[in-house]
C-alpha positions as CSV (number, residue, x, y, z in Angstrom):
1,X,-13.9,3.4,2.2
2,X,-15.1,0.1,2.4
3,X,-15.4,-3.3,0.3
4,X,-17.1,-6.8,0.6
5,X,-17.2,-9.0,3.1
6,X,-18.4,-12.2,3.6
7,X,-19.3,-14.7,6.6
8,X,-16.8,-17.1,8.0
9,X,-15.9,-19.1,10.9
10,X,-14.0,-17.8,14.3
11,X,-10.7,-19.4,14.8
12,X,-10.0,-21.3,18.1
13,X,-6.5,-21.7,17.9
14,X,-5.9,-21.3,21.8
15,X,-8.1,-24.1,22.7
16,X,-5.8,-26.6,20.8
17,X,-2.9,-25.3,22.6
18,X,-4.2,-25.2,26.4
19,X,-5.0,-28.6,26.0
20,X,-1.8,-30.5,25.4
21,X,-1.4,-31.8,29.0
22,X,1.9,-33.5,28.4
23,X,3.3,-29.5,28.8
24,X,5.8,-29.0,31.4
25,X,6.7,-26.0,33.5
26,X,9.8,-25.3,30.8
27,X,7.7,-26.1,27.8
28,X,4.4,-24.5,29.1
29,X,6.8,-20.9,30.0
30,X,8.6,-21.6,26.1
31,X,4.7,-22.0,24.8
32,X,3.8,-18.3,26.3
33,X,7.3,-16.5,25.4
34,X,6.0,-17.9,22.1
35,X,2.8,-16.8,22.1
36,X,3.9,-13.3,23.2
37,X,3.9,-10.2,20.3
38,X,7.5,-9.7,18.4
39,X,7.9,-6.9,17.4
40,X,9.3,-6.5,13.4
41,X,9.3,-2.9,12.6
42,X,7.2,0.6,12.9
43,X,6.4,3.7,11.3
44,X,4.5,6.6,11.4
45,X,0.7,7.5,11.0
46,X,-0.4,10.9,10.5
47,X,-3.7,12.3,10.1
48,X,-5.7,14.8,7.8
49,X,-9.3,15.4,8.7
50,X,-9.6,12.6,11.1
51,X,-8.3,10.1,8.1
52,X,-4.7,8.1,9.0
53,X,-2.2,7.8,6.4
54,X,1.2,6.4,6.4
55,X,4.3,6.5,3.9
56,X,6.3,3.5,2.5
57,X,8.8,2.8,-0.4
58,X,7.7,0.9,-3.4
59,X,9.8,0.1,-6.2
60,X,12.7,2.9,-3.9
61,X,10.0,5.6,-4.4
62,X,8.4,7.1,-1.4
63,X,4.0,6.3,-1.5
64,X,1.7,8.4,0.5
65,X,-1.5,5.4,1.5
66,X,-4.5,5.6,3.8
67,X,-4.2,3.6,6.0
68,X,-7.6,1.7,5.3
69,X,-8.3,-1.7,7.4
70,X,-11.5,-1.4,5.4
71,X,-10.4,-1.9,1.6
72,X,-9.4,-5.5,1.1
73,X,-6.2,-4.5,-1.1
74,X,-3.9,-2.1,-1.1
75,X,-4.7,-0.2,-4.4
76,X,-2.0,2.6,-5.8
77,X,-3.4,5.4,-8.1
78,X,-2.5,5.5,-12.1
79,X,-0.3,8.1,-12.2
80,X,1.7,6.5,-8.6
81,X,1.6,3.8,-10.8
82,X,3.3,5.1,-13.6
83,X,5.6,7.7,-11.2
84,X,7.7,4.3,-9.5
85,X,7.7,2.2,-12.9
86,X,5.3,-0.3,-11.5
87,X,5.0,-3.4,-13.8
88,X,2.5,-5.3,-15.1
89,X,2.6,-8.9,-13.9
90,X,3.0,-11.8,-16.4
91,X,-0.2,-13.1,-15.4
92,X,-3.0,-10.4,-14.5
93,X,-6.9,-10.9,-13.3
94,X,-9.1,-8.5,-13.9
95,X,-11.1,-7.5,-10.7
96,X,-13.5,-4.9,-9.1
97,X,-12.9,-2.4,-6.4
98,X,-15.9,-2.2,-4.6
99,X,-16.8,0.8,-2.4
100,X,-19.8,1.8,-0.3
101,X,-22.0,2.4,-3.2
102,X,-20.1,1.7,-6.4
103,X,-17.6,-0.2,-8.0
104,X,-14.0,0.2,-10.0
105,X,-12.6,-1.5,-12.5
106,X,-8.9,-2.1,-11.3
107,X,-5.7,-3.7,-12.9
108,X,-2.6,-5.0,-11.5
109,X,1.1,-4.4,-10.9
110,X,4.0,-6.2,-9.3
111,X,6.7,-4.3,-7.2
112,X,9.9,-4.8,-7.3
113,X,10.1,-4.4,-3.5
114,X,8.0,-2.9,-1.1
115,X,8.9,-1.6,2.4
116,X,7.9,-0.2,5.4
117,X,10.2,1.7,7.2
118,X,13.1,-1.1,7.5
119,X,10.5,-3.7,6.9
120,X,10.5,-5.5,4.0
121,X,6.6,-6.5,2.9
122,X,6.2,-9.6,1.1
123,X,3.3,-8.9,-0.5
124,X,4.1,-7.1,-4.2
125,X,1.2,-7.4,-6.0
126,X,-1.2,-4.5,-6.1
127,X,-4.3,-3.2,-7.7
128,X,-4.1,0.0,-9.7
129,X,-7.4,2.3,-9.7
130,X,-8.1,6.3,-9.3
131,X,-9.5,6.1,-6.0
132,X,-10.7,9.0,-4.7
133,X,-10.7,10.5,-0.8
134,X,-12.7,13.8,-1.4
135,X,-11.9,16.7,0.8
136,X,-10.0,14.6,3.0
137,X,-6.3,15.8,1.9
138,X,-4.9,19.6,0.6
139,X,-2.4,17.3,-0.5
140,X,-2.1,14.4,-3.5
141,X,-2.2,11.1,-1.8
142,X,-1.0,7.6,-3.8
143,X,-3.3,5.1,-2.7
144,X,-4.7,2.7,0.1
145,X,-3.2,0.3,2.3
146,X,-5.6,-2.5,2.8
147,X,-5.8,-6.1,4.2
148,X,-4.3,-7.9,1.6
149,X,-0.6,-6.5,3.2
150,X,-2.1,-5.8,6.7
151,X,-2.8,-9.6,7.0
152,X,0.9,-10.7,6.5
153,X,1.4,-8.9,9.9
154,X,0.0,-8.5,13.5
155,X,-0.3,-4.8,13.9
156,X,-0.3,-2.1,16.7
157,X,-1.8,1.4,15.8
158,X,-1.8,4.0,18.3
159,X,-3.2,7.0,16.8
160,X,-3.0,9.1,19.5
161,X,0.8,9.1,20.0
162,X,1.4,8.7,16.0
163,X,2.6,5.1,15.3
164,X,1.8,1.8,13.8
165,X,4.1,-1.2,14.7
166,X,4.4,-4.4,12.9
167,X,4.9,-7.9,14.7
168,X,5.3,-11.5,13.5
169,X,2.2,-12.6,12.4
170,X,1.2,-15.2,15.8
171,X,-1.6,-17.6,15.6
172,X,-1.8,-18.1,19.6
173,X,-1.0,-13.9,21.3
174,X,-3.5,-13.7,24.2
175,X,-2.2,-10.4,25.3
176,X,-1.7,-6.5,23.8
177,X,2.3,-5.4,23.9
178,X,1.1,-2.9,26.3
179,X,0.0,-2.2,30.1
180,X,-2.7,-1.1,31.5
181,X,-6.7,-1.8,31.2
182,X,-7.7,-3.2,27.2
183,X,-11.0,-5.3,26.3
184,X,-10.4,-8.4,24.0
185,X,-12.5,-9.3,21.0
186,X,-12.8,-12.2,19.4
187,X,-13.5,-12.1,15.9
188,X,-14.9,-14.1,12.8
189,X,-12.7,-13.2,9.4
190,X,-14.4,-12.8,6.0
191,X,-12.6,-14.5,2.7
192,X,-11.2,-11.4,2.4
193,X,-9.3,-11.1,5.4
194,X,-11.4,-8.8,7.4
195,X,-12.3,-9.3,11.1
196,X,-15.8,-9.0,12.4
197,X,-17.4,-9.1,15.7
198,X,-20.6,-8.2,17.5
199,X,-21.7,-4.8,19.2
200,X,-24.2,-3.5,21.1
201,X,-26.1,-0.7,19.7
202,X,-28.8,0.7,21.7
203,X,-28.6,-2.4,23.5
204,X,-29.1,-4.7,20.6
205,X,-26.3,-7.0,19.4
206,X,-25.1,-6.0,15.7
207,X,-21.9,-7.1,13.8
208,X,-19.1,-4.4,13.0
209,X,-16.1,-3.7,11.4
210,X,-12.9,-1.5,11.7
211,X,-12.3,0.4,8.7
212,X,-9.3,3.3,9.3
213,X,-9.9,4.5,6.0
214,X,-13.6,6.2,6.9
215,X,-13.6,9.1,8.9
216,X,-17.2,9.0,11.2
217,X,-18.2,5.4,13.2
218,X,-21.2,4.5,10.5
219,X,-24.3,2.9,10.8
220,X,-26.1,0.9,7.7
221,X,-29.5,2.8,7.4
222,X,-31.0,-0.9,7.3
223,X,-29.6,-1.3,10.9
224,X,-30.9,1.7,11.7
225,X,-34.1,1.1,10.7
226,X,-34.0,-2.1,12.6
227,X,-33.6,-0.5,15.3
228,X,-36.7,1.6,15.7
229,X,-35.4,5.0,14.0
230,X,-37.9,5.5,11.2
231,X,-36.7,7.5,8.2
232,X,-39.6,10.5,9.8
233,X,-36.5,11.0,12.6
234,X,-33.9,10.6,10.6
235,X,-35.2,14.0,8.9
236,X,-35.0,15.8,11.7
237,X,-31.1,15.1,11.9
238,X,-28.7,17.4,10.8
239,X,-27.0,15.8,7.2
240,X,-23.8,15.2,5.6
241,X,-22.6,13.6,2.6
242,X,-20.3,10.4,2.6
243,X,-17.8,10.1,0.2
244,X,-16.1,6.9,-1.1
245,X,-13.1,5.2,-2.6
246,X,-14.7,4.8,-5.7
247,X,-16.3,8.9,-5.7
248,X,-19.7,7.8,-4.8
249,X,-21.5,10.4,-2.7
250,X,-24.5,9.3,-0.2
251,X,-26.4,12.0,1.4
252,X,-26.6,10.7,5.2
253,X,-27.8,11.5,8.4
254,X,-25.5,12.4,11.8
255,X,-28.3,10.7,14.8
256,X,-27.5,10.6,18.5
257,X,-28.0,6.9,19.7
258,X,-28.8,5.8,23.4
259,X,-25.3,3.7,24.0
260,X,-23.0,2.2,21.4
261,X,-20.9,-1.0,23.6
262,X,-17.4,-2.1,21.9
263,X,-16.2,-4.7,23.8
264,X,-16.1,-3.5,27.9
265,X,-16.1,-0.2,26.7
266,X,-19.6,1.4,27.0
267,X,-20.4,5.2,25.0
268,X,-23.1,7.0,26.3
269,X,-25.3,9.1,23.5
270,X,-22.8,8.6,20.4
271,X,-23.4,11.1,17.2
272,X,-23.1,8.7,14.9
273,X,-23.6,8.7,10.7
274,X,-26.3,7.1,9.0
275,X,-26.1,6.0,5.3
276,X,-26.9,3.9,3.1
277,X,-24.0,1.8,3.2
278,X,-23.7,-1.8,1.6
279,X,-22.0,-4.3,3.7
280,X,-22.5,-7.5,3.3
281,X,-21.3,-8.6,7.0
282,X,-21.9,-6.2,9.0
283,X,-24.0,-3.4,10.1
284,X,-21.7,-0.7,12.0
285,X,-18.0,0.7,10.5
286,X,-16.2,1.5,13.3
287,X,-14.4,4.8,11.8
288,X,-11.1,6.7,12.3
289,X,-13.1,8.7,15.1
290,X,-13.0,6.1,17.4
291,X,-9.5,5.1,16.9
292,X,-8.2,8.4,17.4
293,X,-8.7,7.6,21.2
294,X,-8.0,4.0,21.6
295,X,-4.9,2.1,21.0
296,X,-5.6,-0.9,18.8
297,X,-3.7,-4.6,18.3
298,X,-5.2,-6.8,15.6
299,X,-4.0,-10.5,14.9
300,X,-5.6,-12.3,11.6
301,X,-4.2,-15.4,12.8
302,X,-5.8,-15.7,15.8
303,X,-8.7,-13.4,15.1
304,X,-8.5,-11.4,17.9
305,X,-8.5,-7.4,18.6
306,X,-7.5,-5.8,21.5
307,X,-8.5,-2.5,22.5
308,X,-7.9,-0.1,25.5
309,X,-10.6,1.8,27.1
310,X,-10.0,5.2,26.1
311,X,-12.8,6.8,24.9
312,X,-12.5,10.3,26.1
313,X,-15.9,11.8,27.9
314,X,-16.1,15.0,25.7
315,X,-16.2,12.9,22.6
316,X,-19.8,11.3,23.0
């Protein structure tokens, strides 16, 4: 489940900071307490079919969401809608929900509140649309959970032990909430909130993405391509069809690649899909496969990620 992007600048808030010489020891120790993660509140994430999904409370009703870092805003389905007596707001703009291949006409609602867990989100304003996640639940889901609430927050998912916390949104955390080993990534960030930054595929640098709403790490066909794998190889790989938000279907190809590099964290031979995705900044979605093995911390207001190196062997 994906939606557009566009190019923007990195931030370098820590530079500004590490440069006021006029810090002493007390201020300098009261600078990094401040810069350190606070936690706000936490909930869980399940998953179905590789897909995370999480439950809040709008309007006092309980709302099954992917959890999608991929879809730009958080989008609840007509008859959701209708089920918690979502309002229309006073003034409403019509948009389009864009998806990998397709679009959506959407409209708007306003919550009355909106919480997760004991967290109270600020943002109330959603889009209303009948998104679609085919074969991915045996279950009716409500909606997605996108950027345009993600973004108010710093957030920790950790999909291997079930849980997604929320901290104050910082503009200057150089560290994960965790211990042990993690790799670092700065980022650029797209008008619509969404964090970029380069990879190595097959030892060539490419931008990506992390989108929680798609199930397989995809590659743009283009950036395939690119990359010396001719659409006579592609042929021979096994296929599969890729679904999106907006019930497109793309007939793709699974391909084994020589090394896929995230950060410090190097994957030898990775299956990885290859479609004919349309991304306008970037060439690689970083799926719900590869988080399903790594704990991940993303700050919008300091564009940075943080991973830690746990890609499991048997996985590549």
């Amino acid at each position: 489940m994906s939606s557009a992007r566009s190019t923007a600048l990195l931030v370098g808030l820590l530079l500004a900071i590490g440069a006021a010489p006029q810090l002493g020891a007390i201020s300098a120790r009261a600078a990094e307490s401040s810069c350190a993660a606070k936690p706000i509140g936490y909930i869980t994430v399940a998953t179905i079919n590789d897909v995370p999904f999480v439950t809040l409370m709008a309007n006092g009703h309980p709302v099954i969401l992917v959890l999608d870092t991929g879809a730009e805003r958080t989008v609840l389905l007509p008859q959701t809608a209708e089920r918690i007596g979502a309002r229309a707001p006073q003034v409403e703009f019509q948009q389009q929900l864009r998806g990998i291949s397709g679009s959506l006409s959407t409209r708007e609602i306003e919550l009355e509140n909106f919480t997760a867990g004991a967290l109270s989100i600020p943002w109330h304003r959603l889009l209303v649309a009948p998104v679609t996640a085919a074969k991915v639940f045996t279950t009716p889901f409500d909606g997605l959970l996108g950027d345009d609430v993600l973004s108010g927050f710093d957030f920790d998912v950790d999909l291997p032990h079930q849980r997604m916390t929320f901290y104050e949104r910082g503009a200057c955390v150089t560290a994960p909430p965790w211990a042990g080993p993690y790799t670092a990534i700065s980022t650029g960030q797209s008008r619509g909130e969404h964090l970029f930054f380069p990879v190595k595929l097959n030892g060539r640098d490419a931008p990506a993405i992390i989108d929680s709403g798609a199930q397989r790490t995809t590659v743009a066909r283009w950036a395939a391509n690119a990359l010396g794998i001719t659409e006579a190889l592609l042929d021979h790989d096994p296929t599969m069809m890729t679904y999106g938000a907006t019930a497109e279907q793309l007939k793709s190809h699974i391909h084994q690649f020589q090394q896929l590099q995230v950060g410090a964290e190097v994957i030898p031979h990775p299956q990885l899909v290859v479609s004919d995705v349309k991304l306008q900044d970037a060439a690689i979605v970083l799926g719900a496969d590869f988080l399903r093995s790594a704990q991940i911390y993303v700050s919008y207001a300091s564009s940075e990620i943080f991973l830690t190196n746990r890609w499991p062997p048997g996985r590549h």
